[in-house]
N, C-alpha and C positions, 0 to 999 in steps of 0.2 A: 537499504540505508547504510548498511555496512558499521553498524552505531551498538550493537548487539540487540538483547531481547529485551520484551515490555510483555508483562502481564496485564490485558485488561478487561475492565469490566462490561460484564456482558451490555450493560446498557448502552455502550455504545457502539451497539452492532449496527444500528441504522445509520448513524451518521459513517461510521466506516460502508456501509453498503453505499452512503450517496458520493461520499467521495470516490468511490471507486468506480462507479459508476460515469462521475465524471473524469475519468483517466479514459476509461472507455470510450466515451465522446470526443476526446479528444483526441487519441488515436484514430479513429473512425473520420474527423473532422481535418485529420491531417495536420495540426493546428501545436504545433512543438510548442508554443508559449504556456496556452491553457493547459498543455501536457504538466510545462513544470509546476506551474502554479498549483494545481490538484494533487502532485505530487510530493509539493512543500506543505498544503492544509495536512496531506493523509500522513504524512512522518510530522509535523508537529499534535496531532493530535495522539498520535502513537505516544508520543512521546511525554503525555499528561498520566498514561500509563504507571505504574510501577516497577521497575527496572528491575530485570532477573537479573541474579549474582553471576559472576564473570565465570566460575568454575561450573555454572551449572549445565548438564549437559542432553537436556531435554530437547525434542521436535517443535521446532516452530511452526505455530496453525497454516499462519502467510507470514511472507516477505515483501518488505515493499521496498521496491526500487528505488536507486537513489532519485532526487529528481533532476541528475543532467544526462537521464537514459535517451539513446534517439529516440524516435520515432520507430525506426525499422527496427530497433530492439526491441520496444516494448511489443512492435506486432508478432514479435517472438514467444514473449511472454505470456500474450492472452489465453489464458484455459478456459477454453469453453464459451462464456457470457464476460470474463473480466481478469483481473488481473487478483483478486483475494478470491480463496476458493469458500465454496459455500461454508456460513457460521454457523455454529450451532444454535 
């Protein structure tokens, strides 16, 4: 997102699971629109988050891509099963 970092609450580890999930489908599906649109829910819901302070200089869990990434970028980015790595 290029937006800096969000703290958030473990409770929404499912809903970050299904939206990324659907980033995945839509890579898979070929489908650039769905791509952005899944990528717009998954940075605004980032974004209900708690905003880490600008000096702070800690490892981010994931990153999420802005959402006017290709296609052939994001098939760059997939680790594994998806584009966030497993939550704890």
């Amino acid at each position: 997102m290029g937006e800096g970092q969000w703290r958030l609450d473990d409770a929404l580890a499912e809903q970050l699971e299904q939206l990324d999930e659907a980033t995945e489908r839509a890579v898979e599906a070929e489908d650039q629109e769905e791509l952005t649109r899944a990528l717009d829910a998954l940075a605004a819901l980032v974004r209900t988050g708690e905003p880490v302070a600008d000096d702070h200089l800690g490892v981010s869990d994931a990153i999420v891509p802005p959402p006017d990434i290709t296609l052939a970028e994001a098939h760059q980015l997939i680790h594994h099963d998806n584009l966030i790595p497993d939550l704890p």
